[in-house]
C-alpha atoms as one frame of an Amber mdcrd trajectory, in Angstrom:
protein
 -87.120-108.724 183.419 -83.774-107.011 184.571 -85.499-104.245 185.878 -87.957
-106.077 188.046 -86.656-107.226 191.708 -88.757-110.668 191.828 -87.449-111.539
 188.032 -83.757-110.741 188.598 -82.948-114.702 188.949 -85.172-115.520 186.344
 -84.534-117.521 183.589 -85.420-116.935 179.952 -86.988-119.570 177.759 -87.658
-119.469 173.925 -90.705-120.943 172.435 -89.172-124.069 171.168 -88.368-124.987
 174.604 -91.646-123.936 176.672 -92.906-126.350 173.920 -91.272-128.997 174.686
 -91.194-129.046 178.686 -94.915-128.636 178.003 -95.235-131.432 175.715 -92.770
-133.346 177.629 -94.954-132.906 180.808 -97.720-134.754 178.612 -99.479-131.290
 177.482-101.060-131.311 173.706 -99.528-127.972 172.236-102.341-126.214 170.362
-100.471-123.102 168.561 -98.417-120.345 170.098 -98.994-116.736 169.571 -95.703
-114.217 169.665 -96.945-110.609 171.108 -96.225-107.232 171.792 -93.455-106.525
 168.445 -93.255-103.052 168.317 -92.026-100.516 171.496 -93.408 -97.834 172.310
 -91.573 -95.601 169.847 -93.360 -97.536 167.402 -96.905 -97.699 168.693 -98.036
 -95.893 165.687 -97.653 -99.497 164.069 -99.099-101.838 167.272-102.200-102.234
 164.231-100.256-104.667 162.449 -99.371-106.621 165.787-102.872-108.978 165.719
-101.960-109.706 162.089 -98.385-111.144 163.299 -99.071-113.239 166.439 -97.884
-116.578 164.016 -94.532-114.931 163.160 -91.680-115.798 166.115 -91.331-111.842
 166.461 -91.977-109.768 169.925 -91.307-109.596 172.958 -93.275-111.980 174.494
 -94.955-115.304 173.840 -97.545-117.560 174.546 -98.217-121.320 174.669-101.701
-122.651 174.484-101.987-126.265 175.169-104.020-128.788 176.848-104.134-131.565
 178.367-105.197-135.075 177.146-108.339-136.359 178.998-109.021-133.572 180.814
-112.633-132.055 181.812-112.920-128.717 179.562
């Protein structure tokens, strides 16, 4: 993020806590996947990566949820 201009005043959030603001904004939290674990030095192992998404590793996250009542 440091080395893109429009994310340079970002702010970093953890799991736990995209979690919560999402089940605090009334969101049902269905499971979160961790991605991307091993740099490119390591690519040779990226394999393994689909077998890991329920471990808190990586570099990146993401939160699938829904919302109660909602039209699917």
């Amino acid at each position: 993020m440091r080395r893109i201009p429009f994310d340079r005043d970002a702010i970093t959030i953890g799991a736990p806590g995209a979690r919560a603001l999402l089940q605090a904004g009334g969101f049902e939290v269905l499971h979160t996947d961790f991605l991307f674990i091993f740099p490119n030095v390591l690519r040779w192992l990226r394999w393994i990566e689909p077998h890991c998404v329920g471990l808190p590793l990586g570099a990146q996250y993401q939160v699938l949820c829904r919302k109660p009542g909602g039209s699917y």
